[in-house]
C-alpha positions, 0 to 999 in steps of 0.5 A, a space after each residue: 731680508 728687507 722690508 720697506 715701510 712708510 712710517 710717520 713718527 712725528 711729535 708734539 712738543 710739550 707746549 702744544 697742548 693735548 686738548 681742543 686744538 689738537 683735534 678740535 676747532 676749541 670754540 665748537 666744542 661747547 655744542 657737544 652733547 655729552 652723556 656723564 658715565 659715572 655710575 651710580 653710587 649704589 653701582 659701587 659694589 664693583 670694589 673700586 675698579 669702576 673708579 679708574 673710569 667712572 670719573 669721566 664723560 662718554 660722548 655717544 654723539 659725533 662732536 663737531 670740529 675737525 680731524 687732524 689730517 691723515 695725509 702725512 705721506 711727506 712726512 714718511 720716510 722708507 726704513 731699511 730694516 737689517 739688524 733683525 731681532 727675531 719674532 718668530 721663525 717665518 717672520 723677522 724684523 729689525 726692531 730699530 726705530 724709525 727716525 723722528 722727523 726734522 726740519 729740513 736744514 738737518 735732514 739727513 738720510 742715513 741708515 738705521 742700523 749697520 748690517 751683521 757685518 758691522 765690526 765687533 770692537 769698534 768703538 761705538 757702533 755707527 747704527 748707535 750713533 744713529 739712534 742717538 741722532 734721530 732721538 735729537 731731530 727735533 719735534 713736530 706739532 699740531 699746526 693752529 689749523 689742526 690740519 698738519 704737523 709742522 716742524 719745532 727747532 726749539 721745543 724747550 719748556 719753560 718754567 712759571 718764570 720764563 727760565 728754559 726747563 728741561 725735559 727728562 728726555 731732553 737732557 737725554 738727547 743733549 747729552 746724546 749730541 755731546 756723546 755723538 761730538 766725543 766719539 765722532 770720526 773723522 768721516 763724520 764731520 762735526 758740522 752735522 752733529 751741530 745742527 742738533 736743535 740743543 747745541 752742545 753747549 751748557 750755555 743757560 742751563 741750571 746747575 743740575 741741568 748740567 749735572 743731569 746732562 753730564 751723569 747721562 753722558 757718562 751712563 751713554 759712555 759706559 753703554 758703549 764700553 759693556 757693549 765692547 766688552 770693556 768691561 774694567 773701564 766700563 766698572 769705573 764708569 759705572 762707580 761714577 754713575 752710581 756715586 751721583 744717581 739716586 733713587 730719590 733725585 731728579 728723574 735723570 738721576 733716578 734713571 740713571 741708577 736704575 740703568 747703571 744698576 742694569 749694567 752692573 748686573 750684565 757686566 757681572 754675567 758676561 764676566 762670569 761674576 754672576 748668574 740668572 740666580 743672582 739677578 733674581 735673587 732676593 728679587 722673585 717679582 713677577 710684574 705681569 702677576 703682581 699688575 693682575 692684583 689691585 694693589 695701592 702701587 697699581 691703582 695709582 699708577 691707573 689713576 695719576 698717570 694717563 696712558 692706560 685711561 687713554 688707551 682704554 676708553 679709545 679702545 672702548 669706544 672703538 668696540 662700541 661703534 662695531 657692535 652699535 646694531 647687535 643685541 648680542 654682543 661677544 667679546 673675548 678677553 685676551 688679558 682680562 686683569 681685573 676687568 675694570 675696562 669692561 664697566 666702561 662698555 657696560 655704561 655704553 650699552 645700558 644708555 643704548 635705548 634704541 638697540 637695547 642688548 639682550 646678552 653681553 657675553 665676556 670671555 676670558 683666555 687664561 693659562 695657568 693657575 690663576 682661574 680663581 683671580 679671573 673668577 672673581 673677576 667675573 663676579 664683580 663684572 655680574 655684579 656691575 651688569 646686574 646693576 645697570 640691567 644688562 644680561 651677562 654671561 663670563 666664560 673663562 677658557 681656561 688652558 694649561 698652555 696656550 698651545 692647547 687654545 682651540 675654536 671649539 672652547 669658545 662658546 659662540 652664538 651665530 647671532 652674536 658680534 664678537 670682538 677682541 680686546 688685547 691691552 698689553 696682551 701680545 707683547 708678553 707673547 713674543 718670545 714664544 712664538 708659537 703661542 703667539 701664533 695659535 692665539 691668532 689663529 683661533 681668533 681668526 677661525 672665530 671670525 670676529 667682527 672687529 679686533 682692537 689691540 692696545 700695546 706699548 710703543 716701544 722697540 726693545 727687542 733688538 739683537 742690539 744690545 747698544 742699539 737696545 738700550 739706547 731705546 730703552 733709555 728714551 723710552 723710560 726717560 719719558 716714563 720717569 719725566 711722567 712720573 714726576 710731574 703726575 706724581 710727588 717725588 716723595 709718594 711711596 707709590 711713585 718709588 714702588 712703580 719705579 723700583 719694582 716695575 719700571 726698574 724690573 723691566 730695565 733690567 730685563 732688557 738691559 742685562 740678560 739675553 735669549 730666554 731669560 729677556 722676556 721684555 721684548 716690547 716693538 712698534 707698530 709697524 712690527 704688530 702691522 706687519 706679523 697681523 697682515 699674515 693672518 689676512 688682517 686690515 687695519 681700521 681707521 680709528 673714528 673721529 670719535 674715539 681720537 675725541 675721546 682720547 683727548 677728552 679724557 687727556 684733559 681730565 688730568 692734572 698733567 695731560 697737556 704733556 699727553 700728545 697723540 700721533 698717527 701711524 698709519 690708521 693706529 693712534 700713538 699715545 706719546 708724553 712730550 712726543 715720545 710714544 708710550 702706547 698705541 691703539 689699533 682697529 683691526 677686521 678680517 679678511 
């Protein structure tokens, strides 16, 4: 089976700054009525969660200026999807990306992915080496007049000097372009692969520049060779990669020993040297669990990096418009956390004085045994309610599996608007299917007004194990590059998110397989096309909720590296281009 879409995937590059000009004509702005929604002091009582977003500014009115167009259809391309990685038994789709976009003195057309038919020991498989192409096409960004995305050959940041500076992932697709140029065949002419905007050439790069360039180019090499099951070269490799990777060195060092160390560990079980034990061993660190509590690692991750800020207040914001005229207001929680998302609407609703609420109702579905974290959760958020005069109530639909998630749990008022919030929720879903498909089966029968969904932008769920790591390698690239300029190299919360968190889920993707693989993020058009089963349209995002997303970008010290596209109605939140997150608006049919 194939299927055809139109996806847009354009970026920005790091020089285009995420504020006024990408959104907003910057000299109307100043006419903006903004409403401050740091809550009182004596609202503190919420035990600190309120802080992630209390330090921001909630505009209720529509600003002046202008919406980047949405008409990209000549930006578009068709994707044939063949190597499909499995999303549920009805529903397949292949979880290779979409190309970037290029100017067209280096358009190519050329497939994503080879069929199953490719051959099993060639020496770099021909969709990997498309992959790496597309990571190497270039940027697009925000044109002065804000109406359209025009084509970057050169992107390359500078420093305070005027020198050329490198982003993480630009050495990652230099070095790309250089693995490209050694394991190009015949077929390939080699006057395709010179086109690429970087050169290949080591021509005005720093020392360590050269040295990052070259250590990537060799972990790309060792990829190829545990793809091909060569696994004794692919061990030299890895000695040489782990000999010049640290934990502490440049982001493309750091990287590179987290992904090396990932290999090493699949190499050992496909070889028979290790187990699923020995992947864990000494290791019984559950991610999803530990980003349940607010530990100091977490806290700082929500509060120096912008991602999630982002995609919470345009989520928010997108709520609080489809339940501008209801009294009642329901909203079901799909992963509550620590429910600090919540303080936001709880702002919102208490400045709404001309439609004032008469009960905000939050549900939680949990499975398992974490009813006490949830409940305490629930008593901080009464607490916050409580003090902004709101009229709360918090349920918890609490069931062993979520193959036993029914209509009847929820308690649900006729007279109420309810709205469903997913944040990083569904992603966790994928491999069991068919709690993925109960969970949106009741949400349908409940007939929300509006369902918005935040998810990682991200294809790590390929059957391709080169094809998946590849994608892996760029997406934590981006991750790494904004780690160091939002957070000190030598800061112990930097070096936990690295080495437990990020490190975890590189090693998820890159070193097991089947049940064990529990990573499986996908893009949006994957999400697009699983959510239409269920009679689903997508909503185009308000202007603004776009506004609030780039004013909260500006809040932090690094967000002019924060870029923003549009796929379809759905809003890509990106750092230097490359996507992190995404924010959908969804209703029923």
């Amino acid at each position: 089976m194939q299927d055809l879409y139109h996806v847009s995937f354009s970026t920005v590059d790091e020089n285009s700054s995420s504020s006024t000009d990408i959104f907003w004509g910057s000299e109307e702005l100043n006419e903006v009525k903004k409403v401050h929604f740091s809550g009182a002091e004596d609202h503190r009582v919420y035990g600190g969660v309120d802080t992630f977003y209390s330090n921001f500014e909630f505009s209720p009115d529509h600003p002046p200026g202008y919406l980047i167009s949405t008409n990209q259809e000549k930006y578009h391309q068709q994707q044939s999807y063949h190597d499909y990685g499995h999303f549920d038994d009805n529903l397949q789709f292949d979880m290779v990306s979409p190309s970037l976009q290029f100017d067209a003195q280096y358009a190519t057309r050329v497939p994503l992915c080879g069929t199953t038919e490719d051959k099993p020991h060639s020496a770099i498989p021909l969709a990997s080496l498309e992959i790496l192409k597309n990571y190497g096409k270039g940027f697009k960004r925000f044109s002065n007049e804000g109406k359209s995305l025009q084509p970057v050959v050169d992107s390359v940041a500078t420093d305070e000097f005027g020198f050329r500076k490198l982003s993480t992932e630009d050495i990652m697709r230099i070095a790309g372009t250089r693995f490209i140029q050694s394991s190009s065949s015949e077929s390939e002419p080699l006057t395709l692969l010179e086109t690429h905007p970087y050169g290949v050439s080591f021509s005005g790069f720093s020392d360590e520049e050269k040295e990052d360039v070259a250590l990537a180019e060799s972990l790309l090499a060792c990829a190829e060779k545990v793809g091909d099951q060569q696994f004794e070269r692919a061990s030299k490799l890895l000695s040489h990669c782990e000999s010049l990777s640290s934990k502490t060195g440049s982001p493309v060092k750091r990287i590179v020993h987290y992904f090396a160390e990932a290999l090493l560990h699949r190499i050992d079980r496909e070889t028979g040297r290790g187990s699923s034990k020995d992947l864990h061993k000494g290791h019984s660190f559950d991610p999803e669990v530990a980003a349940k509590e607010l530990n100091p690692a977490i806290v700082a991750f929500y509060e120096e990096l912008p991602f999630c800020q982002i995609s919470v207040f345009t989520a928010v914001q997108a709520i609080i418009e489809d339940v501008a005229e209801a009294k009642k207001i329901h909203v079901i929680d799909l992963e509550i956390r620590k429910g600090g998302h919540w303080a936001i609407l709880m702002q919102a609703l208490a400045s709404r004085h001309q439609c004032p609420v008469e009960l905000l109702k939050i549900t939680a579905i949990e499975s398992g045994t974490t009813r006490h974290m949830v409940e305490d959760t629930g008593k901080r958020l009464k607490d916050f309610a409580q003090g902004l005069n709101i009229p709360f109530s918090f349920n918890i639909v609490m069931v062993p599996d979520l193959l036993d998630l029914r209509e009847d749990l929820f308690e649900i008022d006729p007279e109420e608007a309810i709205a469903v919030y997913s944040q990083f929720a569904l992603r966790a879903k994928i491999q069991q299917s068919d709690q993925l498909e109960i969970i949106m089966r009741v949400i349908r029968s409940l007939n929300p007004n509006v369902m918005v969904v935040a998810e990682i932008e991200a294809n790590h769920n390929s059957t391709s194990f080169v094809n998946r790591f590849i994608e892996a390698l760029f997406f934590f690239s981006a991750f790494f590059d904004c780690l160091e300029a939002c957070m000190k190299r030598d800061e112990k919360n930097r070096m936990i998110i690295e080495s437990l968190y990020l490190s975890h889920g590189i090693k998820n993707i890159v070193a097991t397989e089947g049940a064990e693989r529990k990573t499986r993020n996908v893009k949006i058009d994957v999400w697009r096309a699983f959510f239409s089963r269920f009679g689903m349209v997508e909503k185009e995002l308000s202007t603004l909720s776009l506004y609030q997303a780039d004013l909260v970008s500006k809040r932090f010290p690094c967000g002019s590296s924060c870029t923003f596209d549009k796929n379809g109605q759905c809003l890509l939140v990106g750092w230097k281009g490359t996507p992190i997150n995404s924010v959908s608006v969804w209703k029923f049919i």
